[in-house]
C-alpha positions in Angstrom: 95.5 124.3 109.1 99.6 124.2 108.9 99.5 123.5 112.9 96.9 120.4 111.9 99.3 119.5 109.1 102.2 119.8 111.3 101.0 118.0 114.4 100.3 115.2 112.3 103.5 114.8 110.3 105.1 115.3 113.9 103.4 112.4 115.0 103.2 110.3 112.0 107.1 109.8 111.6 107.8 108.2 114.6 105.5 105.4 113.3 107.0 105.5 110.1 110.4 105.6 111.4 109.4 102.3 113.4 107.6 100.7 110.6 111.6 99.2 109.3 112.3 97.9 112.8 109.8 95.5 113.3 110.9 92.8 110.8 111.7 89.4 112.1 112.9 86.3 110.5 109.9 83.9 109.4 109.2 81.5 111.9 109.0 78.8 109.7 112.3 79.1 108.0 114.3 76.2 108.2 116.4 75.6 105.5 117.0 72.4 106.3 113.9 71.3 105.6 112.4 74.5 103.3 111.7 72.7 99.7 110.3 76.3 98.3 113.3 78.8 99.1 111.1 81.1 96.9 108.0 82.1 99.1 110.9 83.5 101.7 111.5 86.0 98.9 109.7 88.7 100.3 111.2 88.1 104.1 114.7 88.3 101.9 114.0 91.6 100.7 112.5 92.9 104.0 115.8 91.7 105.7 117.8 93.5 103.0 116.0 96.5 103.8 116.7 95.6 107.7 120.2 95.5 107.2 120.6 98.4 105.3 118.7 100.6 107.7 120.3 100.0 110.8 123.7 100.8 112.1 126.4 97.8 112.6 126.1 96.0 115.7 126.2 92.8 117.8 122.5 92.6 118.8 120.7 89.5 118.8 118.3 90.7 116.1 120.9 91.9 113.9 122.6 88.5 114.4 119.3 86.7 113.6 118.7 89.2 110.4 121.9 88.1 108.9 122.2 84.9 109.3 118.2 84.4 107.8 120.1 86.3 104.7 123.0 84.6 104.3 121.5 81.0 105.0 118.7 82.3 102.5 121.2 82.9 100.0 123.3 79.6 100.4 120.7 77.9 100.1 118.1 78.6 97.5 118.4 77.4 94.4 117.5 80.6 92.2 119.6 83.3 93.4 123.8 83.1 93.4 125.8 86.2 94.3 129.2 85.5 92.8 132.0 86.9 95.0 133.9 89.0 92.9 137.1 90.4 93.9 137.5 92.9 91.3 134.2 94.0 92.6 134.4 93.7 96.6 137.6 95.6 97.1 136.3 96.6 100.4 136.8 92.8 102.5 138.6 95.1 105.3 134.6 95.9 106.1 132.8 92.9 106.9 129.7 94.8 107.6 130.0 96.5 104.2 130.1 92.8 102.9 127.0 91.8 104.3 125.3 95.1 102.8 126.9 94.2 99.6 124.8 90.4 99.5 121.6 92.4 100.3 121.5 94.8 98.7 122.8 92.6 95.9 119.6 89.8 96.6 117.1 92.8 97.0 117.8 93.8 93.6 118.2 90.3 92.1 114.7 89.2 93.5 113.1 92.9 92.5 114.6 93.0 89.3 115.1 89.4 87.8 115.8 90.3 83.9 118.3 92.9 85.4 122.4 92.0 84.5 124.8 90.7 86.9 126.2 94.0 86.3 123.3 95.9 87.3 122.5 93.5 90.6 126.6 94.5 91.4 126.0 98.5 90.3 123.0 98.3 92.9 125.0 96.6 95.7 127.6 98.4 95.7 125.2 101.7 95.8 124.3 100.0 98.9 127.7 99.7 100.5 128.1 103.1 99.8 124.9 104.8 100.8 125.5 102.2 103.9 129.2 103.4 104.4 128.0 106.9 104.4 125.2 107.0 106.3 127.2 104.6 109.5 131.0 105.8 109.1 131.6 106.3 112.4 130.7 102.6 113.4 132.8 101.0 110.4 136.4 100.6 109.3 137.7 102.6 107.1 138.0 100.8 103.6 140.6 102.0 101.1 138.1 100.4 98.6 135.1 101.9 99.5 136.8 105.4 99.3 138.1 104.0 95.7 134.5 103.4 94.8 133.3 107.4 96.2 136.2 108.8 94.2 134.5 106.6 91.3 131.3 108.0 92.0 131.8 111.7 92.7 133.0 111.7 89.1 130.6 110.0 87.9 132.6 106.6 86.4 131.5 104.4 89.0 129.0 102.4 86.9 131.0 102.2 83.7 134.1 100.6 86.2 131.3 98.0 87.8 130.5 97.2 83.9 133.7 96.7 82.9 134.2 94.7 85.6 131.5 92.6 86.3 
């Protein structure tokens, strides 16, 4: 029974693994045209969750991912992401910037009654679980290590409140 069990986990998480790869920006998205920004919100969050999964690069998809996001975000009419510089000290990390706006949007269209504080505690979680996870393909960013000194004793979110 555990060889069963553990043949099909073996083969089950490659599939899983590949399920987050396979998103692609909605065909129909033109925002020049696009009237109801709103039935992209799903494809926003799946492109958040794109972005967040995969390491920095220069690929076409990647290129395609984040421009859908960023367009998305210009654009629509019920979502703004205020840049805050007391809250993105980590501009030496454009990547980090782009996690920041998804995971920032992904929060904001999951949780709409949520604070602007709370959408800015959530993306910066992002940046950081981002930052961690890709290191080696990123900058360093004297503000992102400010915001893991934050965390590792535990102020982090009372400084985001503060200063959202």
């Amino acid at each position: 029974m555990k060889r069963v069990l553990l043949l099909y986990l073996l083969l089950l998480l490659p599939v899983l693994a590949l399920r987050g790869q396979d998103f692609r920006v909605p065909p129909d998205f033109d925002p020049d045209t696009v009237r109801d920004f709103a039935r992209f919100e799903p494809a926003v969050v799946k492109a958040a969750d794109w972005l967040m999964h995969h390491p920095p690069d220069t690929t076409a998809q990647r290129r395609e991912i984040a421009r859908f996001l960023v367009t998305w975000l210009d654009k629509t009419p019920t979502l703004t992401i205020v840049l805050d510089p007391d809250i993105i000290t980590f501009t030496d990390c454009p990547d980090c910037l782009l996690i920041y706006m998804a995971g920032y949007a992904k929060h904001a269209l999951q949780n709409p009654d949520a604070s602007t504080a709370e959408h800015n505690i959530a993306a910066v979680h992002a940046v950081l679980d981002y930052y961690l996870k890709y290191k080696k393909f990123l900058p360093k960013s004297k503000g992102i290590k400010f915001y893991l000194k934050l965390d590792k004793k535990g102020k982090l979110e009372t400084y985001i409140r503060e200063h959202s």
